[in-house]
C-alpha positions as CSV (number, residue, x, y, z in Angstrom):
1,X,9.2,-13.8,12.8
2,X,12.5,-11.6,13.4
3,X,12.8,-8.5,11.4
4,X,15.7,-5.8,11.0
5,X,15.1,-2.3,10.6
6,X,17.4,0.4,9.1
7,X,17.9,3.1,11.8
8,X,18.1,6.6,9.6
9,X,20.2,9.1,11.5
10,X,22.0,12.4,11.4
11,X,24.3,14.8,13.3
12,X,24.2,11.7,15.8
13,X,20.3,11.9,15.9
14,X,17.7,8.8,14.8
15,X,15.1,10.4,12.8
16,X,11.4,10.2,13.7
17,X,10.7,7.9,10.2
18,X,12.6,5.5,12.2
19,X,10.7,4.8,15.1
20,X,7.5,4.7,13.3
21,X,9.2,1.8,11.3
22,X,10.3,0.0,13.9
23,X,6.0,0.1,15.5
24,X,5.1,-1.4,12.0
25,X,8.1,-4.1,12.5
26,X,7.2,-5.1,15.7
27,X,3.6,-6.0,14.7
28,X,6.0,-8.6,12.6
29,X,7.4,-10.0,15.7
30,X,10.9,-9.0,17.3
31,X,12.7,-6.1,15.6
32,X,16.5,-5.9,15.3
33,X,18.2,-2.7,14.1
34,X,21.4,-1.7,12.0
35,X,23.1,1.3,12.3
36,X,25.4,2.2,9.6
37,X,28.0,4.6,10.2
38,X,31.4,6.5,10.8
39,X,32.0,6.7,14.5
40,X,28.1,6.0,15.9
41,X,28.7,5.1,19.0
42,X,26.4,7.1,20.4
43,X,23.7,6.4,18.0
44,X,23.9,2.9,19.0
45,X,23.5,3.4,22.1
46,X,20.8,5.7,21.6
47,X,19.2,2.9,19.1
48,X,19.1,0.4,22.0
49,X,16.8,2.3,24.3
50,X,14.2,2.4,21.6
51,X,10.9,0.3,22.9
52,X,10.6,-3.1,21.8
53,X,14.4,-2.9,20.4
54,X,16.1,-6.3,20.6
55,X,19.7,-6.4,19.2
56,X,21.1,-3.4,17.8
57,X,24.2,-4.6,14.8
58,X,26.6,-1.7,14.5
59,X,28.3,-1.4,11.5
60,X,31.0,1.6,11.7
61,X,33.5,1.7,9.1
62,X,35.3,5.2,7.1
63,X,33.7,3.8,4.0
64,X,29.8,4.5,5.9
65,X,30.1,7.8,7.5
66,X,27.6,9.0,4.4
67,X,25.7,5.9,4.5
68,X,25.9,5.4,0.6
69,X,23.2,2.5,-0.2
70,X,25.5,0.5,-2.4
71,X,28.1,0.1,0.8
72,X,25.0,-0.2,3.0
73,X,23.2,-2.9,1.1
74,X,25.7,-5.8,1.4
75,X,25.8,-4.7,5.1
76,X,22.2,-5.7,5.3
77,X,22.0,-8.9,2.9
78,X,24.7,-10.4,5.0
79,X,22.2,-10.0,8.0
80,X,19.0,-11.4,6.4
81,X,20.4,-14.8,7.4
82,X,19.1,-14.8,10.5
83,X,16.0,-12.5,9.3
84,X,12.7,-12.8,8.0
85,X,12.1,-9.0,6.7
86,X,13.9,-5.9,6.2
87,X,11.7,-2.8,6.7
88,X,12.9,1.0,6.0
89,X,11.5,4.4,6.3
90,X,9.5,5.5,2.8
91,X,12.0,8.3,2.7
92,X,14.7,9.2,0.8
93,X,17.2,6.9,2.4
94,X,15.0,4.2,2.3
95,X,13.5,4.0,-1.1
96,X,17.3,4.5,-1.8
97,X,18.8,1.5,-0.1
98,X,15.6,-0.7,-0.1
99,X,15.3,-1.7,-3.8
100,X,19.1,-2.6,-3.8
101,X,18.1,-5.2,-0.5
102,X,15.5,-6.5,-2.8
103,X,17.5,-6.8,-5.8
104,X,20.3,-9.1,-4.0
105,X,17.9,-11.1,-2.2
106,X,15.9,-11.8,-5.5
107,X,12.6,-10.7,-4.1
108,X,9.8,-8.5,-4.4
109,X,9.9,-5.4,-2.6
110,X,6.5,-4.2,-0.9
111,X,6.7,0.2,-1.1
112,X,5.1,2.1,1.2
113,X,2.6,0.0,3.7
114,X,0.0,1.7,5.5
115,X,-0.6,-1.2,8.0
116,X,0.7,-4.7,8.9
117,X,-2.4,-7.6,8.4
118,X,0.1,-10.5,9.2
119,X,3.5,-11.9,8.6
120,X,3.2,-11.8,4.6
121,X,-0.3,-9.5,4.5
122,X,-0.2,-5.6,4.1
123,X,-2.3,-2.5,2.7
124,X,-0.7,0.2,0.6
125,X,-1.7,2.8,-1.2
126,X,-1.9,3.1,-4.9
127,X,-3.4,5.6,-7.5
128,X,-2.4,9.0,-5.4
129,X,-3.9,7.1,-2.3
130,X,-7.8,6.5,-4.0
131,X,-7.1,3.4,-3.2
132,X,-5.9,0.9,-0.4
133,X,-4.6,-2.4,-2.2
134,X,-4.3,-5.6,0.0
135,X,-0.9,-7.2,-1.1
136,X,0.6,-10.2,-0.2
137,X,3.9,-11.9,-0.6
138,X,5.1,-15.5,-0.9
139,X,8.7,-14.4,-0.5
140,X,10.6,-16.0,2.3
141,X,12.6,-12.6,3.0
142,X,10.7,-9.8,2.7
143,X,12.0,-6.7,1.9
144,X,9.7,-3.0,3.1
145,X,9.5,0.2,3.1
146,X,6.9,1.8,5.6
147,X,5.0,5.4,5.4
148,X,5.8,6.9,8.6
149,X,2.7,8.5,9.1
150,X,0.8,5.8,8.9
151,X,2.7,4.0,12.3
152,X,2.7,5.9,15.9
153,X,6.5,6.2,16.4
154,X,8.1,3.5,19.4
155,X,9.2,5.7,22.6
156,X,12.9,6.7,22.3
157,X,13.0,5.4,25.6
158,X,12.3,2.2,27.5
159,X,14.7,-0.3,25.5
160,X,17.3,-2.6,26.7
161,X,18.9,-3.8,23.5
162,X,21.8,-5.3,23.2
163,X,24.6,-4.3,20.8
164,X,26.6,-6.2,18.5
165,X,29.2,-5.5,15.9
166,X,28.4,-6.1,12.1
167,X,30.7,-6.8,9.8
168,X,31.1,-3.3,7.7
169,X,32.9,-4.4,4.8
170,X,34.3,-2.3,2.7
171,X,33.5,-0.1,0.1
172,X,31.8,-1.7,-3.0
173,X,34.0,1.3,-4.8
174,X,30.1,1.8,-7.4
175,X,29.9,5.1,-6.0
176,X,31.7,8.1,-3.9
177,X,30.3,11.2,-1.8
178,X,31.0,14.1,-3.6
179,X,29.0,16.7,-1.5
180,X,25.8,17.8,-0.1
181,X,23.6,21.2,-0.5
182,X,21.7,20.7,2.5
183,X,19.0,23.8,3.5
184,X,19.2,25.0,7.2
185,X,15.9,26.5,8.5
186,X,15.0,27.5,12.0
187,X,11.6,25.9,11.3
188,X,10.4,22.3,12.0
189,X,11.5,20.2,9.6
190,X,8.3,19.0,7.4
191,X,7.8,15.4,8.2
192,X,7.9,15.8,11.7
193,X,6.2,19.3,12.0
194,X,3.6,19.5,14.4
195,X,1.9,22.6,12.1
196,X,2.2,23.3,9.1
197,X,1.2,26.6,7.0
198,X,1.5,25.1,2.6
199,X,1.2,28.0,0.2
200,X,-0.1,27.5,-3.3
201,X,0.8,29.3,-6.7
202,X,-2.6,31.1,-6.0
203,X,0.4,33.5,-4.1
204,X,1.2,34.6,-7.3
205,X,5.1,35.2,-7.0
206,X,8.2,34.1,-4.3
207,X,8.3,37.8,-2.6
208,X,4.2,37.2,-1.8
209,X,5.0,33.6,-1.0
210,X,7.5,34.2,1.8
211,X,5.7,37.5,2.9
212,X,2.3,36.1,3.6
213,X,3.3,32.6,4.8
214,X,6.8,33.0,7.0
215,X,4.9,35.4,9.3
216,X,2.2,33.1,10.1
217,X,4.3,30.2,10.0
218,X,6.6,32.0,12.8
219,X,3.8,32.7,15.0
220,X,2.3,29.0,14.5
221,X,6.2,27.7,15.3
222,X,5.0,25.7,11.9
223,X,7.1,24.1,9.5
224,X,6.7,25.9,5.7
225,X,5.2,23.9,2.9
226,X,4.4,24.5,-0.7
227,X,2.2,22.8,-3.9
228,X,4.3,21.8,-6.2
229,X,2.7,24.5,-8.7
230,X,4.0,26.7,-6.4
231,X,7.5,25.1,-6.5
232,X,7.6,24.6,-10.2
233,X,6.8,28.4,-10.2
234,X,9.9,28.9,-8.0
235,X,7.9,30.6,-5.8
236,X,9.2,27.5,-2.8
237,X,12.1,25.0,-3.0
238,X,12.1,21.5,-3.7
239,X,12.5,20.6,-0.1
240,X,8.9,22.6,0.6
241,X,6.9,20.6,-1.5
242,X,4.0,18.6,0.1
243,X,2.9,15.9,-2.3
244,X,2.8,12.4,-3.9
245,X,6.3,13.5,-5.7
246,X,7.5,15.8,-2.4
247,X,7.3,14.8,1.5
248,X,4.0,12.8,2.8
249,X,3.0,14.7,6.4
250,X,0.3,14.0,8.5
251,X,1.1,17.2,11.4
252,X,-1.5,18.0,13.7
253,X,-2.4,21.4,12.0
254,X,-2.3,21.6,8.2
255,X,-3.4,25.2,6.7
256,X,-3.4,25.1,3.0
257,X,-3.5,28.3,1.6
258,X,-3.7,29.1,-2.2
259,X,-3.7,25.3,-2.8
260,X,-6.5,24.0,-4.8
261,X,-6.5,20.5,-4.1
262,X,-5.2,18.5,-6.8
263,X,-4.7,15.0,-6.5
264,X,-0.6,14.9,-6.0
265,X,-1.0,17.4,-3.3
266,X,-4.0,15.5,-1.3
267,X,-2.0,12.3,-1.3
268,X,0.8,13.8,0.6
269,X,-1.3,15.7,3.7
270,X,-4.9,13.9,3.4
271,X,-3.8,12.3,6.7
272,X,-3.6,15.2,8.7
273,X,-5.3,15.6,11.9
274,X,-7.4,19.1,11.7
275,X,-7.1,20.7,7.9
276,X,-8.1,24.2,7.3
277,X,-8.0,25.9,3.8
278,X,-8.4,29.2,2.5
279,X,-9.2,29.6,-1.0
280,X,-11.5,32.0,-2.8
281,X,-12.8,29.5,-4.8
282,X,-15.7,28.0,-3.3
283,X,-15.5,25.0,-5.4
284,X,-11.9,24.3,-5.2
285,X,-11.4,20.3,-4.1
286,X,-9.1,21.2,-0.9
287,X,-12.7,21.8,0.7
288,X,-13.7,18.2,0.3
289,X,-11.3,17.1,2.4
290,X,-10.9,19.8,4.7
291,X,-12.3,20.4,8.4
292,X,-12.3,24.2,8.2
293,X,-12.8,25.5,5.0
294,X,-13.0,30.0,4.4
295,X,-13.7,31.0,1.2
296,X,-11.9,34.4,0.8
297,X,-9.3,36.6,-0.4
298,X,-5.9,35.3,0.9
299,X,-4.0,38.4,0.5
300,X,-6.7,40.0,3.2
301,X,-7.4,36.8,5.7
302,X,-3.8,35.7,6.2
303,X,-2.3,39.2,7.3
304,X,-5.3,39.6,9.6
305,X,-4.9,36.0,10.8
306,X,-1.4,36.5,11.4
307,X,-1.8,40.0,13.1
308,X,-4.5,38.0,15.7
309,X,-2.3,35.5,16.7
């Protein structure tokens, strides 16, 4: 079986999401990759030293340099010739470009696998992660999106791919980058934070939010996290929330503080290595899935925790 994965990448980097898709393609059988891009030479190149990376199709044209899925699409439709399954990252790029794949081929896409059973045999998660369902697909092309955390990520190094130039065509003329607000932190970026320190709307406003939980999160070197009651409060933005409907991490360390454990939020860090929560109530759900749990005022533990460290 020969599959083609969709290297995510930026400021001339391949994203972590990435090599975790291309472990779950290679339990498919040989993985191909496409770059898509404005002047990515070096991401290529960078792509082809990936473990288990075979050829590497680079597609640069003017019309890519923001990787907009409708010019990205036909890019990858075109290469499903000489493919049996397309698999992308269950991010935002991904879940952006994939359906569009899916749509031209005139297939069923298969969101957000948790493991590989055989060629057309997967698990996924459905109802906030309850429950694992066994799928499995008749297509001849399959089209995938893969959870990251779920996959141990391929060594960036140890490849010898070879590269080859795609056809880029040219812009399907359906849409046009306008601009991007993109945040800049300091901190690890969430999905591929080692620690992370999540604060819940138990913080009670934005000031207590960033005073409690920045200090520890700079002494862990931790990424910062919220609920997304504590985003919808405005206490956090968007790009904070851990969740079912925010960023799905699975980081070493997870400290959830102020969270109570609802559903959404438990389907986005359940899969975290060690969890410790602090929460006053005793009975809160976070406990159930947590391996240190302190029942306790947060406003006195977490600035003597942080003063300790």
């Amino acid at each position: 079986m020969k599959t083609l994965v969709l290297v995510e990448h930026e400021g001339g980097a391949i994203k972590d999401a990435t090599l975790a898709t291309v472990t779950a393609a290679s339990q498919l059988g040989d993985v191909d990759l496409l770059v898509a891009g404005s002047g990515i030479g070096s991401v290529a190149d960078a792509a082809a030293k990936i473990a288990g990376a075979g050829t590497v199709h680079v597609a640069d044209g003017a019309h890519l340099e923001h990787q907009l899925a409708e010019d990205v699409a036909p890019i990858i439709v075109a290469l499903m010739g000489d493919h049996d399954a397309f698999l992308a990252s269950a991010t935002t790029t991904g879940k952006n470009v994939a359906p569009r794949v899916a749509a031209l081929l005139d297939v069923m896409q298969i969101s957000d696998i948790l493991s590989v059973e055989g060629e057309d045999t997967f698990t996924r998660p459905i109802y906030a992660g309850n429950a694992i369902a066994t799928v499995r697909s008749k297509d001849a092309k399959k089209v995938i999106t893969v959870r990251g955390t779920a996959f141990d990520k391929a060594s960036r190094e140890g490849g010898s791919g070879s590269v080859s130039e795609a056809d880029a065509g040219a812009s399907s003329g359906k849409s046009s980058f306008v601009g991007a607000e993109v945040s800049k932190s300091e901190r690890p970026e969430l999905t591929s934070a080692k620690v992370i320190v999540s604060g819940g709307r138990a913080l009670g406003s934005s000031e207590q939010f960033h005073a409690l939980i920045d200090p520890l999160a700079d002494k862990l070197g931790a990424g910062v996290g919220a609920s997304r009651a504590a985003v919808d409060a405005g206490y956090a933005p968007n790009d904070y929330q851990v969740g079912q409907t925010g960023k799905i991490v699975a980081p070493e360390v997870y400290l959830a503080i102020g969270i109570s454990g609802a559903i959404q939020h438990l389907a986005g860090m359940k899969d975290s290595k060690t969890i410790i929560a602090i929460n006053k109530d005793e009975e809160a759900p976070i406990f159930q899935v947590a391996d240190v749990g302190l029942v306790g005022d947060l406003f006195k533990i977490v600035p003597e925790l942080t003063e300790k460290l």
